[in-house]
N, C-alpha and C positions, 0 to 999 in steps of 0.2 A: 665973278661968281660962277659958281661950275652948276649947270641946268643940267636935270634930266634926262633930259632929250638930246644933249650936248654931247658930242664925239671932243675929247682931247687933242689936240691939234702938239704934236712933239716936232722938235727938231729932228730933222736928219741925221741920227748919229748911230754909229756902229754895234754900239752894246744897247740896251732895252735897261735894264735894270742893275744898280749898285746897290748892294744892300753891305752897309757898315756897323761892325761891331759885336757882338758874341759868337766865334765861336765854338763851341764847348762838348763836352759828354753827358749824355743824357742815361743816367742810372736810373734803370725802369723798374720798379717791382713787380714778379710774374705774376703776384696777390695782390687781391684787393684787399683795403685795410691800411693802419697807420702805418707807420717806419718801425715800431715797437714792434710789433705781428710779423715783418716780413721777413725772409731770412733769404733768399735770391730773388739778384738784379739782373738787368741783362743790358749790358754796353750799348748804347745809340748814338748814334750820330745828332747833333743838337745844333742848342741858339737858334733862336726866333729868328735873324734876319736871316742866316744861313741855310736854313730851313726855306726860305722862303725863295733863296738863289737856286737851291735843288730843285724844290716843286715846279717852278714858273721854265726852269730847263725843261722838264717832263712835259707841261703843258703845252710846248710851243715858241716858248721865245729865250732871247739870248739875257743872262746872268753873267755879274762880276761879283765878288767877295772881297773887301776888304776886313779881314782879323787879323787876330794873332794868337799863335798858340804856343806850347812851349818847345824844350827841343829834347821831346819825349817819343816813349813810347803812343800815345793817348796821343797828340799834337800828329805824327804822322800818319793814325788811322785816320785822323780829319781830314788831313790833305789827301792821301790816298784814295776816299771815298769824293772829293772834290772832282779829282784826277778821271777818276771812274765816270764820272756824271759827263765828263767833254770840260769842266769849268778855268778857265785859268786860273791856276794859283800861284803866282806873281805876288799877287797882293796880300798872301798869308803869309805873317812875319813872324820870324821864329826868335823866340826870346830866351832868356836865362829863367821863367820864371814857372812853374808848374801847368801844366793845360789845364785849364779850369773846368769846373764840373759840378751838375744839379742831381744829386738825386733825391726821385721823384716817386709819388706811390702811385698805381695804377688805378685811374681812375675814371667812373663816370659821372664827375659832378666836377668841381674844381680842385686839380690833383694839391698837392703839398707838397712843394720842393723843399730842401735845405741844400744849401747855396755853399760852393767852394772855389774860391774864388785866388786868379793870378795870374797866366799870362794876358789874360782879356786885356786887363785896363793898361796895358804897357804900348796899343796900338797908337802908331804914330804917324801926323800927316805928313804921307811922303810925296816924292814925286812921282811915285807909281800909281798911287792913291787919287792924287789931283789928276792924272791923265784919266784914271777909270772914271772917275766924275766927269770933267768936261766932255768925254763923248760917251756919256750915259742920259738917257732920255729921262730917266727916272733915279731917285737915291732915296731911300730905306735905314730907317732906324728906329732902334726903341730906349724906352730908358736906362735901362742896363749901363749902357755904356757911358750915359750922362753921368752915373750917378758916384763916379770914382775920376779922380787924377791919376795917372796926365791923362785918360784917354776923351774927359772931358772936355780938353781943347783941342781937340784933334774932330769930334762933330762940332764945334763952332765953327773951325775953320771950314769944315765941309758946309755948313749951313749956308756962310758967306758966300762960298766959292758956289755955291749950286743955286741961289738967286741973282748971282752975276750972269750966271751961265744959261737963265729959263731952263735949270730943270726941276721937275717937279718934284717935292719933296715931299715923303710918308714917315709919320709917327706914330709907332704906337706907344702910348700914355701906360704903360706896365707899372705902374709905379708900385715899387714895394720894399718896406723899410727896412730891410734887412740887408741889404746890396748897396746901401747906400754909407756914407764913411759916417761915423759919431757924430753926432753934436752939429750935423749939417741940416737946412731945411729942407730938405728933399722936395717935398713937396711943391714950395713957393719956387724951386727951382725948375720943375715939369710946367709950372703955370705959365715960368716967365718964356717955354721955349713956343707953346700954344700958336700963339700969334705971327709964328716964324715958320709956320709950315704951312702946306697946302690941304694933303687927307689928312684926318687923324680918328684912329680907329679906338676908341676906349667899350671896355666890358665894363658891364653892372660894380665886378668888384673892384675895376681899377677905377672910376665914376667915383664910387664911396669912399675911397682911401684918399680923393685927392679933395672932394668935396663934403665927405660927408653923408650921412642917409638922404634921399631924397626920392621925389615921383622921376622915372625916367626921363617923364617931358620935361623937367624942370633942369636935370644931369643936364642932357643936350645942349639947354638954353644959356647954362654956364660958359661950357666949351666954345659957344659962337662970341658968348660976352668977353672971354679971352681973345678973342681975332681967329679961332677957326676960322675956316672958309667951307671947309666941308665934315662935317663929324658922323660917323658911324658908329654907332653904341646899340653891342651884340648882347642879349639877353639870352643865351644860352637856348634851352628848347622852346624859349619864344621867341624867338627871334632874334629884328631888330629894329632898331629906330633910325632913321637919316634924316640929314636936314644941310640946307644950305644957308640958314637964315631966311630964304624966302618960302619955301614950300619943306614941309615933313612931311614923309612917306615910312608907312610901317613893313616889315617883311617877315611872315610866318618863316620857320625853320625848314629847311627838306630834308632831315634827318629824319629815321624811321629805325636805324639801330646803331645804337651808343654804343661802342668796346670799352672805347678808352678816348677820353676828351681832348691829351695830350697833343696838340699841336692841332688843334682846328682852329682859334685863331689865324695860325702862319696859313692854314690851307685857303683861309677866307682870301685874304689878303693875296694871295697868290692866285687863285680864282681870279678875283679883280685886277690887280695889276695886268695877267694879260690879255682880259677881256679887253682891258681900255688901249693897250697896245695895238691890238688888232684891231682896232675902230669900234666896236660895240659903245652903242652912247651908256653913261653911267648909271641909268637904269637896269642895263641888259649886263652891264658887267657886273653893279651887285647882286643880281638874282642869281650871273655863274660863279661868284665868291660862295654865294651858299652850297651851290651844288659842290663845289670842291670841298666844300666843308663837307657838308654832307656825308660824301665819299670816303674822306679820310677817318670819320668817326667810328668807321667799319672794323679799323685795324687798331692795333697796339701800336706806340710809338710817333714820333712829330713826322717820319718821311715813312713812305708809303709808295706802290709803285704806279702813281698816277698815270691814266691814259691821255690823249691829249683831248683841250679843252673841248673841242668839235664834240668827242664823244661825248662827252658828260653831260654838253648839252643836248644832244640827243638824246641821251637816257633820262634827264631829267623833265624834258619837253619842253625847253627854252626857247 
């Protein structure tokens, strides 16, 4: 059970975090309003884990990437901006098949992607893949990737290989039907991976899409009935909810000004992961997931030029 007051206890291993699976171009609209209404985007750097390999570099600790993009134009701004960041990219595999790409409206409530999708789901577990995992403290993923072959067996094999290995494993529960192949249950397939992770971070709307409307505290009590061990479910400007199964704690927002919502999830999450790296018990690292949320709300766009964590806790008064 992961307490409170409980500091994470990692292996000794050289990299801090592996985050597998999307990553893509992010087409932002400089307006607010539908995809009908807009008429300029602006090119970003994307994917929720990728995102999260960027920020958690800026915050203070060490990032790997496992994707794959195509062998494009789009595919090398990805790496190139990898490259920029200090991150290896070894593990960005380059394919025959399109760099895949969300565009997205600018938003501050819950934006609206449409989804364009190709070299993602062609990531394959390699051997370069399985070295970043075994001396990685932590491995990262979200739906996206599950939700397409082959690169759905390529996070099975990483799920195995990182419970062999005591590393700690993060999910976020993104689930949405649109990324996911025909005629598949999507759904019953996020449920069945629940109980094979350790964090898992679900928002209000990803909660509903997997279960249905419900009271928060009820969402929550789902996720643990599946084998969570620890759920985090972000209610937007109210917060959130946590719970280990034995104790729930609530957490007001530190947000004070909304730009654009696009990628505070990833910012939350990266808050956290390197709070818990640097020893803060997981009390102290959810409250600096917020402040980095927080932070990021300010800007347009999923990366942002984060200061390192120390600051933020001091500017937030953590």
């Amino acid at each position: 059970m992961f307490g409170f007051d409980d500091r994470i206890q990692f292996r000794n291993t050289k990299n801090d975090i592996l985050t597998v699976g999307e990553l893509l171009i992010d087409m932002i609209s400089t307006e607010y309003g539908d995809h009908s209404e807009g008429n300029t985007y602006t090119k970003l750097f994307g994917g929720s884990p990728s995102n999260i390999a960027l920020n958690v570099k800026k915050l203070g600790i060490n990032s790997l990437v496992a994707s794959a993009v195509g062998e494009d134009g789009l595919g090398s701004f990805l790496i190139d901006q990898l490259r920029n960041a200090d991150i290896d990219t070894n593990g960005v595999q380059r394919t025959d098949y399109s760099t895949s790409m969300v565009v997205i409206t600018k938003s501050k409530s819950s934006p609206v992607p449409i989804f364009y999708r190709g070299a993602d789901y062609q990531l394959a577990f390699t051997p370069v893949l399985e070295e970043y995992l075994i001396r990685s403290k932590i491995v990262h993923f979200s739906s996206w990737p599950i939700s397409m072959m082959p690169v759905r067996h390529t996070i099975e094999k990483v799920i195995e290989k990182a419970r062999e290995n005591e590393v700690l494993i993060g999910f976020d529960p993104n689930y949405h039907p649109m990324i996911w192949q025909k005629g598949e249950d999507g759904i019953e397939y996020v449920k069945s991976i629940i109980g094979k992770v350790d964090i898992i971070k679900p928002s209000e709307d990803d909660a509903e899409r997997l279960f249905g409307k419900d009271t928060n505290e009820n969402q929550v009590k789902k996720f643990l009935e599946y084998g969570a061990k620890l759920v985090i479910l972000t209610l937007g400007k109210d917060g959130a909810i946590v719970s280990n199964g034995v104790e729930t704690i609530k957490y007001s927002t530190l947000a004070t000004d909304v730009v654009d919502t696009t990628g505070a999830g990833d910012a939350f999450w990266s808050g956290f992961y390197t709070a818990i790296i640097k020893g803060y018990t997981i009390r102290e690292a959810l409250a600096l997931g917020f402040a980095v949320s927080a932070y990021q709300l300010k800007f347009t766009g999923a990366i942002v030029d984060l200061p390192k964590l120390e600051i933020l806790q001091e500017r937030y008064g953590l």
